[in-house]
N, CA, C and O atoms as CSV, one atom per row, in Angstrom:
chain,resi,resn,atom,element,x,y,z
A,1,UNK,N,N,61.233,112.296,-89.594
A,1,UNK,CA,C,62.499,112.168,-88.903
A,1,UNK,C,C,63.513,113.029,-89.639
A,1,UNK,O,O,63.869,112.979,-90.816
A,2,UNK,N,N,63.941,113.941,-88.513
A,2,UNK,CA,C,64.970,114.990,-89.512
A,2,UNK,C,C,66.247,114.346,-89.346
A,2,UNK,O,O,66.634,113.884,-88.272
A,3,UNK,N,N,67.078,114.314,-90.722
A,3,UNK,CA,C,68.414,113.798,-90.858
A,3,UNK,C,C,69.729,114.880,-89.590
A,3,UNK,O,O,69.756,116.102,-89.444
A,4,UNK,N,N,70.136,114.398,-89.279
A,4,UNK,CA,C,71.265,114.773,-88.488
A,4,UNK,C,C,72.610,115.754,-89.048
A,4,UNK,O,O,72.918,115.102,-90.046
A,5,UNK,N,N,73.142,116.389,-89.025
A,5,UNK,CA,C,74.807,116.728,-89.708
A,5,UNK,C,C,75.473,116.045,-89.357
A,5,UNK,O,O,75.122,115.184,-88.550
A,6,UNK,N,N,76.868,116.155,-89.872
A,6,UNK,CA,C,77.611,115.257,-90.119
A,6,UNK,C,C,78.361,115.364,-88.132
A,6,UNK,O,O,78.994,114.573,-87.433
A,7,UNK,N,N,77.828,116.747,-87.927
A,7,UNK,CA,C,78.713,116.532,-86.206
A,7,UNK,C,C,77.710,116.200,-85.523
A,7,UNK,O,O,77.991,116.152,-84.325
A,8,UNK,N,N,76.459,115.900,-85.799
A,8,UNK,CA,C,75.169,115.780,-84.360
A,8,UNK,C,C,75.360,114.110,-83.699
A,8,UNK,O,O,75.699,113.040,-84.205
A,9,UNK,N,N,75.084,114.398,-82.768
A,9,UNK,CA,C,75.319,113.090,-81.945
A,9,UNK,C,C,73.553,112.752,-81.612
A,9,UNK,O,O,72.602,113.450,-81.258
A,10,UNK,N,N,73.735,111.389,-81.924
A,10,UNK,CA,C,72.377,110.224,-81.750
A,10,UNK,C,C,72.355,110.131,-80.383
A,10,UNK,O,O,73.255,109.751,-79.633
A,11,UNK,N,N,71.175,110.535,-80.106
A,11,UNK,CA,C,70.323,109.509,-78.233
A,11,UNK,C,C,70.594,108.528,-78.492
A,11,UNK,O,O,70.303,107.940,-79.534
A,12,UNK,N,N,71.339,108.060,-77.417
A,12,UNK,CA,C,71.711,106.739,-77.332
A,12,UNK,C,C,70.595,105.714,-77.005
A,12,UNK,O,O,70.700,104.496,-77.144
A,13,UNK,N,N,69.144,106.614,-76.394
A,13,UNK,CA,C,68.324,105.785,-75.940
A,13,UNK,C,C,67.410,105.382,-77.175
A,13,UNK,O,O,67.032,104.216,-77.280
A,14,UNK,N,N,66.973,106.565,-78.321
A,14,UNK,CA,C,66.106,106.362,-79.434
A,14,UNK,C,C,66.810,106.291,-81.059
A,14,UNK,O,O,66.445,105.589,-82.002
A,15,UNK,N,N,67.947,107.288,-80.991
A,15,UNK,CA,C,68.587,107.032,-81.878
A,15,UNK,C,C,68.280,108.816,-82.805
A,15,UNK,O,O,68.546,109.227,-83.935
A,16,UNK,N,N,67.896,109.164,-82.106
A,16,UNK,CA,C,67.140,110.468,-83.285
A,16,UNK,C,C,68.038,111.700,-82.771
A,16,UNK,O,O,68.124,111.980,-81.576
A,17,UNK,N,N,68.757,112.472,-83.881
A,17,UNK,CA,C,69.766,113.516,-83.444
A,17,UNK,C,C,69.624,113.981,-82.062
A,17,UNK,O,O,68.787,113.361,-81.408
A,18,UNK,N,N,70.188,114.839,-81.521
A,18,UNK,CA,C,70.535,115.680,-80.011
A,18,UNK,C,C,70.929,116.850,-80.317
A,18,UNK,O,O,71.606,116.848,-81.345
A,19,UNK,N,N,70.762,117.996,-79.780
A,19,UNK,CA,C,70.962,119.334,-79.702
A,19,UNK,C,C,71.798,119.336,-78.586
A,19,UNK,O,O,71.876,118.386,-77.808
A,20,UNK,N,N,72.635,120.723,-78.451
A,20,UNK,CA,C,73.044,121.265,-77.566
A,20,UNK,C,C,72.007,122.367,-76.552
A,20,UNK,O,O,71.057,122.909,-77.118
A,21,UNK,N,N,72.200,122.580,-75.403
A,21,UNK,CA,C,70.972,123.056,-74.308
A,21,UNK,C,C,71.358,123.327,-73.195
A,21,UNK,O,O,72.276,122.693,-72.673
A,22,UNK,N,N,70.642,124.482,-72.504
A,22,UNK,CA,C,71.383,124.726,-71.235
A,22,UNK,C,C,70.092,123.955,-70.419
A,22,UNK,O,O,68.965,124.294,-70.781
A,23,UNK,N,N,70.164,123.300,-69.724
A,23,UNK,CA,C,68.808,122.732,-68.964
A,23,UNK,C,C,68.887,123.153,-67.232
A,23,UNK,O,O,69.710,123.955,-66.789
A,24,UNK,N,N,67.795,122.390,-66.342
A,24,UNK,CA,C,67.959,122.170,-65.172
A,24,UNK,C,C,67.398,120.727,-64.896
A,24,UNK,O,O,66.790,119.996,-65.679
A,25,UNK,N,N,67.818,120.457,-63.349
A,25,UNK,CA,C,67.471,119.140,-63.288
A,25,UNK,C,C,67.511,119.438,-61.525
A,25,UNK,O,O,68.382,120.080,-60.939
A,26,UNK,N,N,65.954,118.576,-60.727
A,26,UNK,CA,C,66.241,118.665,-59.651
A,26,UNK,C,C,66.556,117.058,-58.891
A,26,UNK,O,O,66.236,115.946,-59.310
A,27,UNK,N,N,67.224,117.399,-57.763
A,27,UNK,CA,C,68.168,116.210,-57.150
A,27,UNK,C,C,67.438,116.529,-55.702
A,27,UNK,O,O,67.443,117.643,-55.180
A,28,UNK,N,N,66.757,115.256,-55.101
A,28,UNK,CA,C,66.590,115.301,-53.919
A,28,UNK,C,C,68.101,114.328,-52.926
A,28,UNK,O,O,68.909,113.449,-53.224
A,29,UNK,N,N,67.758,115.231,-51.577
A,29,UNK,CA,C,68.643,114.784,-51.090
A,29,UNK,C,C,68.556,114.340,-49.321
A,29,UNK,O,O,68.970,115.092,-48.438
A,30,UNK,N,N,68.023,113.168,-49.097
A,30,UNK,CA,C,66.936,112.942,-48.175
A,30,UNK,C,C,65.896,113.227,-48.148
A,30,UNK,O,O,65.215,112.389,-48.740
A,31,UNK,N,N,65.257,114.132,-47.698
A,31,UNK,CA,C,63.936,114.642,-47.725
A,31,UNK,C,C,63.930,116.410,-48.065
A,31,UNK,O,O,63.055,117.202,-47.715
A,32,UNK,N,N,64.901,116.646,-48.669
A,32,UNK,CA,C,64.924,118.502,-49.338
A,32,UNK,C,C,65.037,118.082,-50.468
A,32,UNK,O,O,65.548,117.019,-50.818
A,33,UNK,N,N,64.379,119.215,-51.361
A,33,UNK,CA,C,64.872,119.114,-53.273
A,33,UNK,C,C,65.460,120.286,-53.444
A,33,UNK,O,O,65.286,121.308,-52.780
A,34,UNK,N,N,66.324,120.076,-54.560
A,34,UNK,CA,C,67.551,121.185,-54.737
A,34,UNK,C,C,67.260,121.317,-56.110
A,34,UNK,O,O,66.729,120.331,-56.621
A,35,UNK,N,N,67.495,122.371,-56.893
A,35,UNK,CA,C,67.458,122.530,-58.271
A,35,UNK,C,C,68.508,123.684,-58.712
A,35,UNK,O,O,68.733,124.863,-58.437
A,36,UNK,N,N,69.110,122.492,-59.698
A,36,UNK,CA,C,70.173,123.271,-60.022
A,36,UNK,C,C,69.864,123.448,-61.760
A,36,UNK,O,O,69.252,122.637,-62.455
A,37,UNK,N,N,70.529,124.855,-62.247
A,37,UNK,CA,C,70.649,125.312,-63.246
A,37,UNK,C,C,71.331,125.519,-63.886
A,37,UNK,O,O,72.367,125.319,-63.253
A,38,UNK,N,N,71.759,126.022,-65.452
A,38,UNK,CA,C,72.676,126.325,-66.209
A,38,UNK,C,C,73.460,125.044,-66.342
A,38,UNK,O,O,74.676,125.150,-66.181
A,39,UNK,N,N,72.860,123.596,-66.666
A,39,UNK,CA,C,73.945,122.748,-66.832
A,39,UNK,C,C,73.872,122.602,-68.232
A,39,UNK,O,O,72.831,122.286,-68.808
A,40,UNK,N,N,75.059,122.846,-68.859
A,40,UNK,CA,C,75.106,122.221,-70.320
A,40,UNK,C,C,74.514,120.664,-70.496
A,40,UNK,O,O,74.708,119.679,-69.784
A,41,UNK,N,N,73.978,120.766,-71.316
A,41,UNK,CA,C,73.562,119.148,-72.153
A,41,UNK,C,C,73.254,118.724,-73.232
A,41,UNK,O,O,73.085,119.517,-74.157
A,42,UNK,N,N,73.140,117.739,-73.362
A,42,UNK,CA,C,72.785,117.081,-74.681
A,42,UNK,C,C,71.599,116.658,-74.845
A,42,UNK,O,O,71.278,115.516,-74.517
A,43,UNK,N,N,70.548,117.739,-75.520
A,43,UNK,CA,C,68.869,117.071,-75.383
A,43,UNK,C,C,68.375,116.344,-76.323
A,43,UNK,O,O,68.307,116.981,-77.373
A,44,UNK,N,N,67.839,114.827,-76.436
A,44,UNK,CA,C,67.546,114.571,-77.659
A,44,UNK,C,C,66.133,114.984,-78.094
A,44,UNK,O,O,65.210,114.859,-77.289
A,45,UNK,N,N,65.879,115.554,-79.539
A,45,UNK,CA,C,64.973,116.531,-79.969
A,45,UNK,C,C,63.306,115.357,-79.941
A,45,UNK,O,O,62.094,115.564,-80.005
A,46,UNK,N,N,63.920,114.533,-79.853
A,46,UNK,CA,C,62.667,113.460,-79.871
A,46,UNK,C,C,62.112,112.772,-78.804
A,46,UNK,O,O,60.890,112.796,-78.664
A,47,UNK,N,N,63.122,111.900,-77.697
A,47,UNK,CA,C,62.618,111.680,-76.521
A,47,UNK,C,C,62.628,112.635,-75.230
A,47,UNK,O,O,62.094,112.396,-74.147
A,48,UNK,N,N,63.406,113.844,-75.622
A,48,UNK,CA,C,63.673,114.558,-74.513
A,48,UNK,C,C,64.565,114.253,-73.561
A,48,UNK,O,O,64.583,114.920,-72.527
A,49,UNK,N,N,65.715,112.876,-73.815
A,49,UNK,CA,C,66.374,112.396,-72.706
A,49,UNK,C,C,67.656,113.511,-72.623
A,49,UNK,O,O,68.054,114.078,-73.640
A,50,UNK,N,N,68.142,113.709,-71.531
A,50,UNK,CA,C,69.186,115.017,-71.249
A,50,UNK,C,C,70.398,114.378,-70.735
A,50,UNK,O,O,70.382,113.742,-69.681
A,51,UNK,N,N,71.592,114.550,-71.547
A,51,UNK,CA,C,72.357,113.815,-71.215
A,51,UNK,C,C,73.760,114.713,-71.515
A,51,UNK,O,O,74.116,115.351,-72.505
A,52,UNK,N,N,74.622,114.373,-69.711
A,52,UNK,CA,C,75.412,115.077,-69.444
A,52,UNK,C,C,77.144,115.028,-70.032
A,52,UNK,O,O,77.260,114.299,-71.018
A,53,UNK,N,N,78.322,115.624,-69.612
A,53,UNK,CA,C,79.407,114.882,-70.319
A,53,UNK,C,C,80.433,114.871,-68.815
A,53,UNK,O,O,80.175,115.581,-67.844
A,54,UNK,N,N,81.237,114.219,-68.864
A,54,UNK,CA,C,81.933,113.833,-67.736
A,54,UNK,C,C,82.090,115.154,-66.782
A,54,UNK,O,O,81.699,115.017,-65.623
A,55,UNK,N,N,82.600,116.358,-67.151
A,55,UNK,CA,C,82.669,116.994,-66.587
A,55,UNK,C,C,81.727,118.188,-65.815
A,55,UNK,O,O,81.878,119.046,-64.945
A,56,UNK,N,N,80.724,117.705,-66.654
A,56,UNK,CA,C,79.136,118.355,-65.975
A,56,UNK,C,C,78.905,117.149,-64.861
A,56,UNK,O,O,78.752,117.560,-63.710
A,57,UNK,N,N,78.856,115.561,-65.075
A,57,UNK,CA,C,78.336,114.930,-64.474
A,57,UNK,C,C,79.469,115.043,-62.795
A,57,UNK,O,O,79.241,114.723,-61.629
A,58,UNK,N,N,80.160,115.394,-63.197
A,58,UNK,CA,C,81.578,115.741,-61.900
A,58,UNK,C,C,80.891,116.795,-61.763
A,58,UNK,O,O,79.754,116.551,-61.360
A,59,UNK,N,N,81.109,117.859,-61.930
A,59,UNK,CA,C,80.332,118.990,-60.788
A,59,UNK,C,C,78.889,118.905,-59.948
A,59,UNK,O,O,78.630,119.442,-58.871
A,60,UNK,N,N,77.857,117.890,-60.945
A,60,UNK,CA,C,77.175,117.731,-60.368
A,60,UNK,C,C,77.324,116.826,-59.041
A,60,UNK,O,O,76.600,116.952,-58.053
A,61,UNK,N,N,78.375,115.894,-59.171
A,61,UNK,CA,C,78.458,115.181,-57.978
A,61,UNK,C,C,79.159,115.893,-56.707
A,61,UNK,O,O,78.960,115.598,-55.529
A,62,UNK,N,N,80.042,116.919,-57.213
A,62,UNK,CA,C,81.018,117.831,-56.072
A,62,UNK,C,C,79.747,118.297,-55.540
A,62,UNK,O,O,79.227,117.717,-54.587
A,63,UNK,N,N,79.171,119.392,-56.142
A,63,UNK,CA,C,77.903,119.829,-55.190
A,63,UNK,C,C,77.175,119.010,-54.388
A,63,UNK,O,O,76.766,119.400,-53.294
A,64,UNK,N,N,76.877,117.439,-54.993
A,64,UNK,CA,C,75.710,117.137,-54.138
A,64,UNK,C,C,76.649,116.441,-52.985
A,64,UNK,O,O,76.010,116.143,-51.976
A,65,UNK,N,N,78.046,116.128,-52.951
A,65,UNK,CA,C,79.021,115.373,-51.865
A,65,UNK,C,C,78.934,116.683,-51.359
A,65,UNK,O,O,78.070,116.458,-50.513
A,66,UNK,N,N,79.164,117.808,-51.248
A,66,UNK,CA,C,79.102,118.992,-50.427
A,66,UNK,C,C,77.902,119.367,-49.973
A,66,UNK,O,O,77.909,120.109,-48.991
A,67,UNK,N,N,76.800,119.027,-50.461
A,67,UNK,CA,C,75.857,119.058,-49.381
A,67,UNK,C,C,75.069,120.262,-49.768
A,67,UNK,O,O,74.131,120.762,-49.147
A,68,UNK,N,N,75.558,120.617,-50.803
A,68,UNK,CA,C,74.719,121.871,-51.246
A,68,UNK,C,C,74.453,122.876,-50.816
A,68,UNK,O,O,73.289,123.261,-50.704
A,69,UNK,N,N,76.071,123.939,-50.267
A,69,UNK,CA,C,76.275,124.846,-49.567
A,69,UNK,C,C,75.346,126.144,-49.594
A,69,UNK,O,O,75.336,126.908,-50.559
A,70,UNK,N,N,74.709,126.295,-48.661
A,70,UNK,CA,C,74.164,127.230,-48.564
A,70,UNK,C,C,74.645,128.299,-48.936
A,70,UNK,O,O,73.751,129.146,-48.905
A,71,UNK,N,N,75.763,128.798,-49.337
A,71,UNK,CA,C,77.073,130.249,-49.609
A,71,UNK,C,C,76.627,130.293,-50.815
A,71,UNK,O,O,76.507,131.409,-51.322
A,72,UNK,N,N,76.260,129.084,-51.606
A,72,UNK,CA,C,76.099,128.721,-52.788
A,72,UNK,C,C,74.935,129.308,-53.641
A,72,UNK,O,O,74.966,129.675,-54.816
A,73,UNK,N,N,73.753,129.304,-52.630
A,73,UNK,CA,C,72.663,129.246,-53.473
A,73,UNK,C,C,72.265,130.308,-54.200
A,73,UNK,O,O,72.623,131.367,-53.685
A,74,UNK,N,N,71.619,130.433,-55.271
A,74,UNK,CA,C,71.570,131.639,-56.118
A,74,UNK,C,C,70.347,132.273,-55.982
A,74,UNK,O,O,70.291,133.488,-56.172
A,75,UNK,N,N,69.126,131.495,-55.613
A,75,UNK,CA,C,67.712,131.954,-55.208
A,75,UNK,C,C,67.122,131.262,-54.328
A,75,UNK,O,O,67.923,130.500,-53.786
A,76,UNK,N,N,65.768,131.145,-53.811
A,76,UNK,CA,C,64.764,130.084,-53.202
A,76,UNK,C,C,63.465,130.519,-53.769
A,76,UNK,O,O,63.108,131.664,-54.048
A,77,UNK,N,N,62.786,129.336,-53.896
A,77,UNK,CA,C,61.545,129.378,-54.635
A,77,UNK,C,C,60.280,128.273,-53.467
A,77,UNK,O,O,60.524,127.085,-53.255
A,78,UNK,N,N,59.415,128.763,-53.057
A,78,UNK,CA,C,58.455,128.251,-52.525
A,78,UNK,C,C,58.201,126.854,-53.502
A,78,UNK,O,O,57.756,127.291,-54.563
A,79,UNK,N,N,58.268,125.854,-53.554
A,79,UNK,CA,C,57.604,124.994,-54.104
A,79,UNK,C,C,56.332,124.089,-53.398
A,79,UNK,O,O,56.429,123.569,-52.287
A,80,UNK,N,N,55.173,124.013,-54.235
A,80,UNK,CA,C,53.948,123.120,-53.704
A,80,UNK,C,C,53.849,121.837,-53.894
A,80,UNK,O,O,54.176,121.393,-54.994
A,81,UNK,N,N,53.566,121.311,-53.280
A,81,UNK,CA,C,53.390,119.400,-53.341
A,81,UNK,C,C,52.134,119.671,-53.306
A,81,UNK,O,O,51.354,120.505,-52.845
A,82,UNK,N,N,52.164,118.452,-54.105
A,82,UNK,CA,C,50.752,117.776,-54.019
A,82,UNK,C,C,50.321,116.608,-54.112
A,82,UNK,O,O,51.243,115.961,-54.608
A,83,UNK,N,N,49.276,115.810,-53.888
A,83,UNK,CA,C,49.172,114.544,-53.460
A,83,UNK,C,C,47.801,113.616,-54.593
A,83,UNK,O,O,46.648,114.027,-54.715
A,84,UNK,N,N,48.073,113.009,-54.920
A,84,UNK,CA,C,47.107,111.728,-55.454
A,84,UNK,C,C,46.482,110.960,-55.073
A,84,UNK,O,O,45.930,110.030,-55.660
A,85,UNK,N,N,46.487,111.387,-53.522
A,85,UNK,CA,C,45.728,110.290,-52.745
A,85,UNK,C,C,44.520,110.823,-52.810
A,85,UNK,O,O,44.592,112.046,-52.693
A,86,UNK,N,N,43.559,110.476,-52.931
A,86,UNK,CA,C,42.161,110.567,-53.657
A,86,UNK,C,C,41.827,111.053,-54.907
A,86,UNK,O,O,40.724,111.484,-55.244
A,87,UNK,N,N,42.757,110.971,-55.533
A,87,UNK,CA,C,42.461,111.343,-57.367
A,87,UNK,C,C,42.341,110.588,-58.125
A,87,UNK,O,O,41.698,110.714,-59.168
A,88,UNK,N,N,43.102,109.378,-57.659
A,88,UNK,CA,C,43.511,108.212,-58.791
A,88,UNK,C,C,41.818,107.501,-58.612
A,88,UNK,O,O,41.265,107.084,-57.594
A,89,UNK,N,N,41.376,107.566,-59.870
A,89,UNK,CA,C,40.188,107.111,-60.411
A,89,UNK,C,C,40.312,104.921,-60.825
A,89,UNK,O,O,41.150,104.428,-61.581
A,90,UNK,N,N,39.476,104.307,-60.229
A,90,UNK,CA,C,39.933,103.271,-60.626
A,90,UNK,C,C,39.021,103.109,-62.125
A,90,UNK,O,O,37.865,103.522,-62.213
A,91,UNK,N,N,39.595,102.582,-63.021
A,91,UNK,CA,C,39.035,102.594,-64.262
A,91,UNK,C,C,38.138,101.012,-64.129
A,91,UNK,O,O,38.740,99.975,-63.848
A,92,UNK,N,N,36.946,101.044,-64.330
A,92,UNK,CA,C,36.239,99.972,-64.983
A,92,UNK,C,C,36.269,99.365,-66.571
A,92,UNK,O,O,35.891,99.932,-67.596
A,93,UNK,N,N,36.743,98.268,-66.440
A,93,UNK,CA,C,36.898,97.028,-67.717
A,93,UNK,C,C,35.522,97.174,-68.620
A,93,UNK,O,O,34.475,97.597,-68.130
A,94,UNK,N,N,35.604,96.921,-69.490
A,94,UNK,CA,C,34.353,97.170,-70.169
A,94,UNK,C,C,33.787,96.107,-70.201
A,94,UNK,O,O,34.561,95.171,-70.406
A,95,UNK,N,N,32.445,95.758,-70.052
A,95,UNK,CA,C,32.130,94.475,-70.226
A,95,UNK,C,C,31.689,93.594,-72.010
A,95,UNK,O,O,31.151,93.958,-73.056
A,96,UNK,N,N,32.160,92.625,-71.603
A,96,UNK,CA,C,32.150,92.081,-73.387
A,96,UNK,C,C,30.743,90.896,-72.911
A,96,UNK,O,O,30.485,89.948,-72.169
A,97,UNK,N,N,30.260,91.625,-73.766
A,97,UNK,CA,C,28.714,91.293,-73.761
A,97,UNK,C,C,28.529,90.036,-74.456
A,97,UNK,O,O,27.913,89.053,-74.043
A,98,UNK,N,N,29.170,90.191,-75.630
A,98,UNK,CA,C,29.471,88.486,-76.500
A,98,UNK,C,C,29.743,87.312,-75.557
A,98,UNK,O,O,29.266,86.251,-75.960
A,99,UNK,N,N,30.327,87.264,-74.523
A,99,UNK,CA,C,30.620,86.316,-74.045
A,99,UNK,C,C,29.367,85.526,-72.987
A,99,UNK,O,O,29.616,84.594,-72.222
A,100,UNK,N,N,28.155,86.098,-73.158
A,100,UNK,CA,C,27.224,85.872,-72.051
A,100,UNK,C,C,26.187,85.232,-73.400
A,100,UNK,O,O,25.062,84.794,-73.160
């Protein structure tokens, strides 16, 4: 566990310093996903939780109350889904033989 400086701010969720970071994060919005970029944050170096400051978390909400203007967008990217419906393996219990 690396010690912190005297300005680093603790994850509030684990407790282990936070960096500064430009991240992305995607927001669905009914049934479209949007991904937005370049948001400043606060990453903690240990759980990975990303955490915003009032005025990031306000723009993020102006955009998504606006609906996510198309004038806006900076690229489009094909994205693939994919599905788990026939992957998920059911795992068998082991049997405890001692008990017989």
């Amino acid at each position: 566990m690396s010690e912190p400086t005297p300005q680093s701010v603790r994850c509030p969720r684990c407790e282990e310093p936070m960096r500064s970071a430009i991240v992305k994060t995607v927001i669905w919005q009914g049934d479209k996903l949007f991904v937005v970029e370049d948001i400043p944050a606060q990453v903690c170096g240990s759980c990975l939780e990303q955490y915003y400051d009032d005025s990031v978390t306000d723009a993020l909400r102006r955009l998504t109350e606006d609906n996510f203007p198309a004038a806006e967008i900076k690229r489009e990217e094909v994205v693939p889904f994919y599905s788990l419906t026939g992957r998920i393996l059911t795992r068998v219990a082991p049997v405890d033989y001692e008990q017989y």
